[in-house]
TIDRENRO-940478 format. One record per residue (C-alpha): residue in three letters; x, y, z. Coordinates in steps of 0.2 Angstrom, whole numbers, plus 5000, padded with zeros to 4 digits. Each point is the difference from the previous one (the first is absolute). Last residue first. Example, Ala and Ser with C-alpha at 12.3 -4.5 7.8 and 13.67 -1.06 7.14 Angstrom:
BEGIN
SER506849955036/ALA499449835003/
END
This chain:
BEGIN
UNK459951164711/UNK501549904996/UNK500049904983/UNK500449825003/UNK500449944983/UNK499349824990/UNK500749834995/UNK499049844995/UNK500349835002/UNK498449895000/UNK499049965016/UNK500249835010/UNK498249895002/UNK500649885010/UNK500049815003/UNK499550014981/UNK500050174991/UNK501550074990/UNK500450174994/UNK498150065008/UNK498950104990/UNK500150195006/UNK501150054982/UNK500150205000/UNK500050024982/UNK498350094997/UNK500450125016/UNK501750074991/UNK501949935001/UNK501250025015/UNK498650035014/UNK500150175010/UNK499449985018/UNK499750155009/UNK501049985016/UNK500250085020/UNK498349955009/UNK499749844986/UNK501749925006/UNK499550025017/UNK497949945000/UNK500749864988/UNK501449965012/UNK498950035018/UNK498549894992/UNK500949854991/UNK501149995016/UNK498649975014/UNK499049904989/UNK501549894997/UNK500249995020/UNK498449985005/UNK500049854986/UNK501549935009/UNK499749835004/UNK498949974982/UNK498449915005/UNK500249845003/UNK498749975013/UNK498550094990/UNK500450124984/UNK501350014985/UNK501150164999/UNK499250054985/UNK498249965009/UNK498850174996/UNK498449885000/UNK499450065019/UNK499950174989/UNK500250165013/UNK499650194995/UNK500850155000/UNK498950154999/UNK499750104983/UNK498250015005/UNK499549874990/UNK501149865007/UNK501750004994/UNK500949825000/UNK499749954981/UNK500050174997/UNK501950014999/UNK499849934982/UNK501449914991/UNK498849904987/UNK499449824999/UNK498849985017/UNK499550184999/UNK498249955011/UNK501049885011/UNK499449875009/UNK498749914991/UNK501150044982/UNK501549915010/UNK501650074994/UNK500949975018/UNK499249855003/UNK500449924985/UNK501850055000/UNK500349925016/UNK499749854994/UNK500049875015/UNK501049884992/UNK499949805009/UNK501249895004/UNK499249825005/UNK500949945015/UNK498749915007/UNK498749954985/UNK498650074994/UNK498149944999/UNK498950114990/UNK498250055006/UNK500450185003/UNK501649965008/UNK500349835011/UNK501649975008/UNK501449915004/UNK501150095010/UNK501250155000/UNK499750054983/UNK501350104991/UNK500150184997/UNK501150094986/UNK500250195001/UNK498950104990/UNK499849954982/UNK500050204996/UNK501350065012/UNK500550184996/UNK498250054994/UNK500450144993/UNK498450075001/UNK499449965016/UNK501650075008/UNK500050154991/UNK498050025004/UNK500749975018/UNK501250145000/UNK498850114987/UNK498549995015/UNK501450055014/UNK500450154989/UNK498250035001/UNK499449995015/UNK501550125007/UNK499350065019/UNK500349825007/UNK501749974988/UNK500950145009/UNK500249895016/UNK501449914989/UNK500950165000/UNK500550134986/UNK501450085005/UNK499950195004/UNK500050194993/UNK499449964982/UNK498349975002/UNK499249865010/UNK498149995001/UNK499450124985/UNK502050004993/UNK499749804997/UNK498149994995/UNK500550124985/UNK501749904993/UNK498849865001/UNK498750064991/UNK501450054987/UNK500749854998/UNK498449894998/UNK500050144986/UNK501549944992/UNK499249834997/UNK501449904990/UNK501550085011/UNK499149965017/UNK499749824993/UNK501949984994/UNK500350075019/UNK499349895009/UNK500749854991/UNK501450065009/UNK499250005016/UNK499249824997/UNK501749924996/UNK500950085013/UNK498849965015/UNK499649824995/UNK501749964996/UNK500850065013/UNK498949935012/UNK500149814992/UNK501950004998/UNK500350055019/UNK498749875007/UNK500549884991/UNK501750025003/UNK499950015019/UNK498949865000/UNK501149894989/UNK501650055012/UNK499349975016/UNK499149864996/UNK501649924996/UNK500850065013/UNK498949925015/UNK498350075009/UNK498849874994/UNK500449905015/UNK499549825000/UNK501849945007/UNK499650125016/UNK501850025008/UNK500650154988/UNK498350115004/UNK500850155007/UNK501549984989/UNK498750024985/UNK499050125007/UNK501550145004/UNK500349964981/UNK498350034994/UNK500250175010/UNK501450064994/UNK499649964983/UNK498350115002/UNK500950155006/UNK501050075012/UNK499849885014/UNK500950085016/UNK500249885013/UNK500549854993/UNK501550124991/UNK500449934982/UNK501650084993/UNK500849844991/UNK498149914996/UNK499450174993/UNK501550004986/UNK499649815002/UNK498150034993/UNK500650124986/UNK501049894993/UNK498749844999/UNK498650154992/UNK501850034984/UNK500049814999/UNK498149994999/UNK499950124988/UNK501449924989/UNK499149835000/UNK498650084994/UNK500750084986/UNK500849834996/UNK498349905002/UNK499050144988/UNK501149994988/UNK499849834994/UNK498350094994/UNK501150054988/UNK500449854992/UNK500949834998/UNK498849855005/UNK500549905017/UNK498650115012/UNK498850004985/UNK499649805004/UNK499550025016/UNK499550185001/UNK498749974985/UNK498750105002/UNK500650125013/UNK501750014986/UNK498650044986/UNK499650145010/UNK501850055003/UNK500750014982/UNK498350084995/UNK500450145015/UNK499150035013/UNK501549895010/UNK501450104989/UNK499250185006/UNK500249945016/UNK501649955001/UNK500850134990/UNK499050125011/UNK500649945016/UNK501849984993/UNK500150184996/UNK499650055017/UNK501349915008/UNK501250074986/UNK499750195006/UNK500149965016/UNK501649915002/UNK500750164987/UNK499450135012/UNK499750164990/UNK498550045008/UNK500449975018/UNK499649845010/UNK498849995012/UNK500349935016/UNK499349875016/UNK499949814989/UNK498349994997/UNK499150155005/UNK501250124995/UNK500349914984/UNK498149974996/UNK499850195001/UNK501850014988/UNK499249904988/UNK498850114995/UNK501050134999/UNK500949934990/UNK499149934987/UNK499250164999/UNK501450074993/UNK500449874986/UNK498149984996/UNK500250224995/UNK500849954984/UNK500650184996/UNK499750154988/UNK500850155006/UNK499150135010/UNK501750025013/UNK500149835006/UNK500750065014/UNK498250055006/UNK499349804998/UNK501549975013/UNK499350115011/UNK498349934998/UNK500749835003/UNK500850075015/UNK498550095008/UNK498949844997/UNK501349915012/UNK500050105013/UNK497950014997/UNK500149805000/UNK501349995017/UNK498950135010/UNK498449894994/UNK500949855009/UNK500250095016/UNK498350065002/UNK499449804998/UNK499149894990/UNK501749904995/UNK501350095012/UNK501449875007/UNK498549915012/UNK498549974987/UNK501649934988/UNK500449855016/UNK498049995002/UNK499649974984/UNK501649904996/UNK499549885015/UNK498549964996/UNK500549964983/UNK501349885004/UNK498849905012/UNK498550014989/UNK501149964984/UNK500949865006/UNK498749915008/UNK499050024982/UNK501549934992/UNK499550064983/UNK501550115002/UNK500150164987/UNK499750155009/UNK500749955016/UNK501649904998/UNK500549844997/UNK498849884986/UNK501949974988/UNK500350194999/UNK501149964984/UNK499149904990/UNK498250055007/UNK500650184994/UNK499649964982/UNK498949845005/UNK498650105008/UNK498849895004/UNK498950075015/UNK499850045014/UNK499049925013/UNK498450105007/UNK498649944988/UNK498949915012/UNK500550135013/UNK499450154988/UNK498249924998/UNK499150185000/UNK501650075001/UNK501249974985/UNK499049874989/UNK498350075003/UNK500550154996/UNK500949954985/UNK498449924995/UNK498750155005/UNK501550134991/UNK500149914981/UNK501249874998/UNK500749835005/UNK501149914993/UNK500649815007/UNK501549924993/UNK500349844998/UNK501849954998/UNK500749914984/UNK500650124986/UNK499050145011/UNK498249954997/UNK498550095002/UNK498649995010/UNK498250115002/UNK499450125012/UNK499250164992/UNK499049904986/UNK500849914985/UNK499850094987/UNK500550165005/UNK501049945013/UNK501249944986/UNK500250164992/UNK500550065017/UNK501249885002/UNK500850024984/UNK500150205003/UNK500949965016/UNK501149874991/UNK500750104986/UNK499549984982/UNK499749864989/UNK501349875013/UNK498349965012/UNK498849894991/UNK501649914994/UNK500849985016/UNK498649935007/UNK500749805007/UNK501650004990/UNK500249825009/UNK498749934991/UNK498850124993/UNK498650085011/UNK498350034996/UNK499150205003/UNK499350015015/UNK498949975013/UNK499949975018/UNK500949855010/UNK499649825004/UNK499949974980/UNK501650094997/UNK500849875014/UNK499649844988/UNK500350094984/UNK501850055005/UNK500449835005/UNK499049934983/UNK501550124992/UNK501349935011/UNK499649824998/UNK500150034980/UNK501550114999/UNK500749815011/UNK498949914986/UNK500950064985/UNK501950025009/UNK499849815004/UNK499349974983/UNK501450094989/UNK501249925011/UNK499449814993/UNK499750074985/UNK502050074999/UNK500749845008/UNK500349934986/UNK501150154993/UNK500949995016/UNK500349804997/UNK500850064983/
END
């Protein structure tokens, strides 16, 4: 009975508290650009559950200008669009807009260590600085590095041949050769084939990031506070983690039991040689913690990039047979059939290295780009906003810019052609983002798309499992990534 009376009295607590929040919300919104109102709490989830969130967003710029706000449940989110914002964002103003951002996904588990994710901006200089170098020194950029890519090009082209013309998933193989690159440089191996560790290491990378793009994980970035106690698969996402970190935390004491101070072997090696080195220094970023996030970050992201892009490769090869055949042509005029194709190659191929970056541009791997966060409070084009702000440089906008790109909306190696058939540079080609965070191993990726593509196309034609019409190039799922559909096809030898 006295809970019954106390029903108004509640009633009005939870009223005005959804009222101090929602006037809350008003107050920042008016320091910060447009966009559409906020609800309570649910903030823009409406204006962004019709369809996915990268097309809501760029619904939303539409009518609200290239940089406006949206609301994440709570958290103010800045989007900018179009290739003069983005630039302004990444380099023209790059150290205004240097932390990372919100990324509550692997926020949960990375908890700010690490490189790629830290907002500590200490953390990242110091930890960064040091991967560059430490990667630069075990091959990244170098002769020796290239030796390990064609190695491993000549395996997944063996293991193409065994397939004997039959129709296969072709991710699966290129998942592993991808991973085994980042393996030598990580950890000092590849694994073979058939290894089962591997084999389940790269099926948690995709289950993880497919989940995160996923509805289940967008609406977890909106509400991580309140999803991370409600049943459902975005739950996920935390064990899959847990179980790549597990497997990154062997690996280090395999090369903790067999380290030799003199000899590094690899980028574990060295992180551990740093960490003793710096064990008196209580501010050291060198510890194990930072080890392991950095190490997996690292790992998950070049993987990712390089697999994913490669395999949507081929759908678009598949879809546009005579891209095929160009290729095919450019390849016996500067390689043949006697010899490995090379990364020097690319100088005398313009157009396979135009259909690389048209494939990149195209797929758009990461449309929202990779969260930023303000470093200060600052003014932007008249609009005060906050430290610690997260922003979203939309890759996407940039990379289907009209201005930009003549064939923003179609796969079309003449966006990076000049007229005389010669390859040509875009300042707005940024699928690896651009300015201080650029992607660590961008030479690397470049180096790999080139020397697989070039060595798949030298020995295949590409036979797709259903005709040209039913080749699907839309993306499975799009949100942190745009991840292609399942398809299956043959590796026909030439």
């Amino acid at each position: 009975m006295h809970f019954l009376e106390d029903v108004p009295l509640l009633t009005m607590v939870m009223f005005c508290l959804l009222l101090f929040i929602s006037l809350k919300h008003f107050w920042r919104k008016a320091k910060l650009p447009p966009g559409p109102t906020p609800l309570p709490i649910l903030g823009n989830y409406l204006q962004l559950s019709k369809a996915d969130i990268v097309t809501s967003l760029l619904k939303l710029s539409e009518k609200y200008g290239e940089v406006f706000t949206v609301y994440l449940g709570s958290r103010p989110v800045i989007v900018v669009t179009g290739y003069k914002a983005v630039k302004e964002i990444l380099i023209d103003r790059g150290d205004d807009f240097l932390a990372r951002g919100d990324i509550p996904s692997f926020d949960y588990l990375f908890k700010n260590y690490g490189m790629a994710i830290t907002s500590d901006m200490r953390r990242w200089r110091e930890l960064r600085r040091f991967s560059l170098s430490t990667m630069k020194s075990f091959g990244m950029g170098k002769t020796s590095l290239e030796d390990r890519v064609e190695e491993e090009a000549r395996c997944l082209v063996t293991e193409f041949k065994k397939t004997k013309e039959s129709m296969v998933e072709p991710q699966q193989y290129i998942d592993k050769a991808a991973s085994n690159v980042l393996f030598a440089i990580m950890f000092g191996k590849r694994h073979d084939y058939d290894d089962g560790e591997l084999l389940k290491v790269i099926s948690l990378m995709h289950k993880i990031l497919f989940l995160i793009s996923s509805r289940w994980g967008q609406v977890n970035e909106m509400f991580h506070w309140f999803m991370r106690f409600v049943p459902g698969k975005h739950q996920k996402i935390f064990i899959y983690m847990e179980e790549l970190l597990h497997f990154v935390k062997k690996r280090v004491e395999i090369n903790k039991k067999t380290l030799d101070k003199n000899n590094p072997r690899d980028y574990v090696d060295a992180f551990l040689i740093k960490i003793e080195k710096e064990n008196t220094n209580p501010k050291t970023e060198f510890h194990m913690t930072n080890l392991l996030c950095s190490t997996m970050q690292i790992y998950f992201a070049g993987v990712e990039n390089v697999s994913t892009t490669l395999t949507y490769a081929l759908l678009l090869f598949m879809k546009h047979p005579d891209v095929i055949a160009k290729i095919h042509k450019e390849i016996d005029k500067v390689i043949g059939q006697d010899r490995y194709p090379k990364i020097q190659d690319r100088n005398q191929m313009p157009f396979t290295d135009a259909v690389i970056h048209e494939v990149q541009r195209f797929i758009d791997l990461l449309p929202m780009g990779v969260p930023r966060r303000t470093t200060a409070d600052i003014t932007y084009r008249g609009y005060s906003i906050p430290k610690h702000t997260n922003v979203f440089p939309m890759f996407c906008s940039v990379l289907k810019d009209p201005s930009c790109f003549p064939y923003p909306n179609e796969f079309n190696p003449k966006n990076f052609l000049d007229e005389n058939g010669e390859f040509k540079k875009n300042d707005a080609f940024i699928p690896l983002s651009a300015g201080k965070r650029i992607c660590l191993g961008e030479s690397l990726v470049r180096m790999e798309l080139f020397i697989f593509v070039t060595s798949i196309l030298q020995n295949f034609n590409l036979n797709p499992s259903v005709t040209l019409e039913e080749l699907d190039i839309t993306p499975d799922v799009s949100g942190m990534a745009n991840l292609p559909k399942f398809f299956t096809m043959a590796f026909i030898p030439r």
